[in-house]
N, C-alpha and C positions, 0 to 999 in steps of 0.2 A: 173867537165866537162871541164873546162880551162884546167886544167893539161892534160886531155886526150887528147883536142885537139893539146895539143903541142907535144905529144907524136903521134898523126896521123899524122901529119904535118911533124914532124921530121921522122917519119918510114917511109914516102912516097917521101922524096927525097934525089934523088941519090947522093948528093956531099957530103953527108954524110958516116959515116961509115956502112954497111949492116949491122952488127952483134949490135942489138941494143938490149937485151935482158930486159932493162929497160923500155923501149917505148912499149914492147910486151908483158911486164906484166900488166901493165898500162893499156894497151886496153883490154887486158882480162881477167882486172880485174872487170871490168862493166859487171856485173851478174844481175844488178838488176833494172838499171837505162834506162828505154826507150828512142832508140835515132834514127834517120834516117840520112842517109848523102843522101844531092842531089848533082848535078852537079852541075855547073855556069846557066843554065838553069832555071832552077828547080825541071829537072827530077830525078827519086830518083834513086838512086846507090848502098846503102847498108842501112841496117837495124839491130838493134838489140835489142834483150830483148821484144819483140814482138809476138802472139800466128800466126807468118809464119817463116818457116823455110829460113835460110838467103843461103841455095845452090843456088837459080835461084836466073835470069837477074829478074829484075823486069817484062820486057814484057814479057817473059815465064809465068808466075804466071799466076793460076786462076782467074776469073774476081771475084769473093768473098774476095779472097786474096788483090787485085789490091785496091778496094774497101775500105778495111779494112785499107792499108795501108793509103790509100790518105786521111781517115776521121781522122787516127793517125797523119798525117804532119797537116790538118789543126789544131788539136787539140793543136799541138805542136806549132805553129804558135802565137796562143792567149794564150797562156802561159809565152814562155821565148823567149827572142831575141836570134836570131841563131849565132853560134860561126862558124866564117870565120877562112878557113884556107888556105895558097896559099902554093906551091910547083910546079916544073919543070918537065915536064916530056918530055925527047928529046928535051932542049931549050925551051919548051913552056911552057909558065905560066899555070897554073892551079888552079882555085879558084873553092873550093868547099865549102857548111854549111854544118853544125852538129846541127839538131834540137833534143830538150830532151826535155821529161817533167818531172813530179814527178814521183817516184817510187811507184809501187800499195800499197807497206808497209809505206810510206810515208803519203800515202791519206789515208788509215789508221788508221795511228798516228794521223790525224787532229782530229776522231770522238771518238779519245783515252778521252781525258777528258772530251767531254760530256756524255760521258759511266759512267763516273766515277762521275759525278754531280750526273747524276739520281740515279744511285747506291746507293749513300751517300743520295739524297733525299728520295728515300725507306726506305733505315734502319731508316733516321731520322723520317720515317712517321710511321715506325713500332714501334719504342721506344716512341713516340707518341701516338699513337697508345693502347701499354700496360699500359704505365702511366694512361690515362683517363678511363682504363677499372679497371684498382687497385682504381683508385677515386670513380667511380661509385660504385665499391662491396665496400668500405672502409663507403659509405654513407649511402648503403642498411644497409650495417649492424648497422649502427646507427640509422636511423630507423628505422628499426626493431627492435632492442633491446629500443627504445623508445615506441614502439607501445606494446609491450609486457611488458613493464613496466610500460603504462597507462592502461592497461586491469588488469593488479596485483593491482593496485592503486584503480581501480571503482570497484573491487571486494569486497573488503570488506566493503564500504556503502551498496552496493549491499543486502550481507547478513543482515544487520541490517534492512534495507525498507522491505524486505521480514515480516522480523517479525514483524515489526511495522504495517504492511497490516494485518496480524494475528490477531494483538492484536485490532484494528480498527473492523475488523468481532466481535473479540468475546463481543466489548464495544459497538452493534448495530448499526456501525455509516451505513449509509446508502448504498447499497449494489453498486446505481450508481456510486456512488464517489468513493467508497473503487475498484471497477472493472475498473474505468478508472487508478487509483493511480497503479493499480497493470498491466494495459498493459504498461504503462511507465515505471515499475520498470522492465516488460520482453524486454523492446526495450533497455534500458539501459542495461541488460545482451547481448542484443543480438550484443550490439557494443562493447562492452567488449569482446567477444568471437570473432567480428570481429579483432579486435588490436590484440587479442592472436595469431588470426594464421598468420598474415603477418611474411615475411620469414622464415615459416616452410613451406613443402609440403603438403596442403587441402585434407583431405578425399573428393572424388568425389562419390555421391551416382546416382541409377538413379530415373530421377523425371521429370512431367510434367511442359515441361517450358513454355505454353500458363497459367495453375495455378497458379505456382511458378512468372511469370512477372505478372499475374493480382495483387496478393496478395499484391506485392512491390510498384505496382501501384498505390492502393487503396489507401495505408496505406500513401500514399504521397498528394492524392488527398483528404483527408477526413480533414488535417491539412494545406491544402493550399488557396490560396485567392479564395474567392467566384466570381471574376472577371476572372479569369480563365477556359476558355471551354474546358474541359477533355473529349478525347474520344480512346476506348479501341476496337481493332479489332481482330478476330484472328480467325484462321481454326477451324472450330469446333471440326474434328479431335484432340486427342492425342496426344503430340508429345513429344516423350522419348528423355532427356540426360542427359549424366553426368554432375551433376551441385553439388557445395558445396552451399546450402541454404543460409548463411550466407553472403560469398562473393558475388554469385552473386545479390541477392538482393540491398549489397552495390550497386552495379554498376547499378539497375536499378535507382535507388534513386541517382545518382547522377547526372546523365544524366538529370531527371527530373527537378531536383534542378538547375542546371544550364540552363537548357530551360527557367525556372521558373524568374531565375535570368537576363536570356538575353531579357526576356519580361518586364522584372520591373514590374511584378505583374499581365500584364493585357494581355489578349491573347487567342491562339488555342494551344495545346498541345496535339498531338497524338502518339500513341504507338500501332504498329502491331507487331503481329509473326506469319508466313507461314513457310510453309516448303517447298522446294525447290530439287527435288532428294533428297540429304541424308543431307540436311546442312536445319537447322533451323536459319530462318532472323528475327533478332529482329528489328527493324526502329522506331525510336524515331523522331517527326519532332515537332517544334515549330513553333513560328513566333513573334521571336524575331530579335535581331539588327544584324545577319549574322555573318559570318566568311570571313574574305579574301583568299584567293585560295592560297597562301602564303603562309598562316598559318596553314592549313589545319593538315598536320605533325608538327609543334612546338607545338601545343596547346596540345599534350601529352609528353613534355619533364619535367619531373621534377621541378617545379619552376617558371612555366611558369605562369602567370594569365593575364589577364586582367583587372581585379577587384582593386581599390584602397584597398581594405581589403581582402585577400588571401594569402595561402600557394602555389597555382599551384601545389597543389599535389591530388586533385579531378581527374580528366580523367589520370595523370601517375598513379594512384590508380589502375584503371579505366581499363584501356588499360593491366597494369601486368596481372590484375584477369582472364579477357580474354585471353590473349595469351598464359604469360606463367602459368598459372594455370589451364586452362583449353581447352589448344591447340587448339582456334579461332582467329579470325580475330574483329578489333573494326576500324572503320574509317569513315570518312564523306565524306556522299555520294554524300551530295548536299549541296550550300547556295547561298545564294544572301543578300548582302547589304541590310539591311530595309525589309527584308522580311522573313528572317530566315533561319534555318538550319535541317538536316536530316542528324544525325548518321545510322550506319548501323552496327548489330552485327552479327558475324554470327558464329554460333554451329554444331557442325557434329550430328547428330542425332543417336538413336541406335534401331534398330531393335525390 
């Protein structure tokens, strides 16, 4: 913008030579750089690089135009100091400015490299991103293939108890004892068979889930503290869905077990299922030591406990079986500090 002013300066007076063909490249070589000349005044004289065309006086121009132009000098004003240029015209001095500002390619360029941070912050958040999802399936399948190699494992005492219950019947030992030996030897099959199917895809059969939750319920309540007040609600009604027996039961039984556990033994522990339109609600509520609002979503992350003695792999157990095995929802509905907590499951029901 120096160089052009010397080159307006120089074109515009006369003791000069007319034929200046380097001063009139120079000025129109500025294609791209917003500039205004005013007078000694202030009034404005020419313009360029601007959305008004530069044939009219200024005072001819439309008051839009006029507008446009005078919020572009002030613009230009609080940007850059104006470049003074003097020349003679008839003897008489003449001082005019040359106001510019940035180039719209220029401003631009300013927002070029935070285009370019965020950009680079995406990709780094996507490659991030992949990485933690290859860790997660890199762990499922460690546990999985551990779960499936503790269900091969309690398989074969499995078989041998079986026949040792046999051989107890046929040696008259007493039929209570030998009947309770033998529902433990079917519960221990039946966590066996739960370990087998972690990360395979569950046969879903259909099955009443007001039944199928009491059964789980019972079979929790009949082995747990006498200081505990159990209570079982539910629609009298029916209510059909695809449930795999096996898993969901874990999940009743676990819920329980940690109410059980957030009560330290002693407490209210209730368990409803209603149906709701086409979605069957399981609700589990205790009244033990709460959840923080917080935690709500961590306390199903993998690893997570609270407990000095735990895996934190009970409700991520918990929450898979539910969702992705039996396309539900599992979350906590409700807690309070010292007064406890209400999970909420909920199943699409069938016809």
């Amino acid at each position: 913008m120096e160089v052009l002013s010397v080159a307006y300066e120089n074109f515009n007076n006369p003791d000069l030579d007319i034929d200046m063909p380097l001063e009139t490249k120079i000025i129109e070589a500025n294609k791209s750089i917003p500039m205004i000349i005013t007078f000694e005044n202030g009034d404005i004289k020419k313009w360029a690089n601007l959305d008004v065309k530069n044939s009219k006086k200024f005072t001819s121009l439309p008051v839009d135009d006029r507008l446009y132009l005078s919020r572009q000098l002030k613009n230009m004003k609080e940007e850059n100091e104006p470049l003074v240029v003097h020349y003679k015209v008839d003897n008489v001095d003449v001082s005019e400015k040359i106001y510019y500002r940035d180039s719209d390619l220029l401003n631009k360029l300013q927002y070029y490299p935070l285009g370019l941070v965020l950009i680079l912050f995406l990709f780094g958040t996507i490659i991030y991103l992949a990485f933690k999802a290859n860790k997660i399936a890199e762990q499922n399948k460690l546990w999985a293939g551990m779960a499936k190699e503790t269900a091969h494992q309690i398989g074969t005492p499995l078989s041998s108890l079986l026949g040792w219950v046999e051989i107890l019947r046929l040696d008259n030992a007493s039929e209570e004892t030998v009947s309770e030996i033998e529902k433990d030897v079917s519960r221990l099959n039946t966590i066996a068979d739960r370990f087998s199917k972690i990360g395979s895809i569950p046969k879903l059969t259909k099955h009443d889930i007001v039944k199928e939750t009491k059964v789980a319920f019972d079979y929790i309540q009949s082995r747990s503290f006498k200081q505990i007040n159990f209570d079982f609600n539910a629609d009298d009604n029916t209510i059909y869905v695809d449930l795999n027996l096996q898993l969901y039961s874990w999940v009743i039984e676990n819920l329980v077990k940690n109410a059980i556990d957030a009560m330290k033994g002693k407490g209210s522990l209730s368990i409803s299922v209603n149906q709701v339109n086409s979605t069957a609600t399981i609700v589990v509520t205790d009244s033990g030591k709460g959840i923080s609002k917080r935690l709500y979503k961590k306390i199903f992350n993998p690893g997570y406990t609270t407990k000095r003695r735990g895996w934190g792999l009970g409700l991520s157990l918990t929450k898979r079986i539910i969702e992705d095995y039996h396309k539900g929802r599992i979350f906590v509905k409700r807690s309070e500090i010292g007064k406890g907590t209400t999970f909420q499951i909920e199943l699409k029901t069938l016809s």
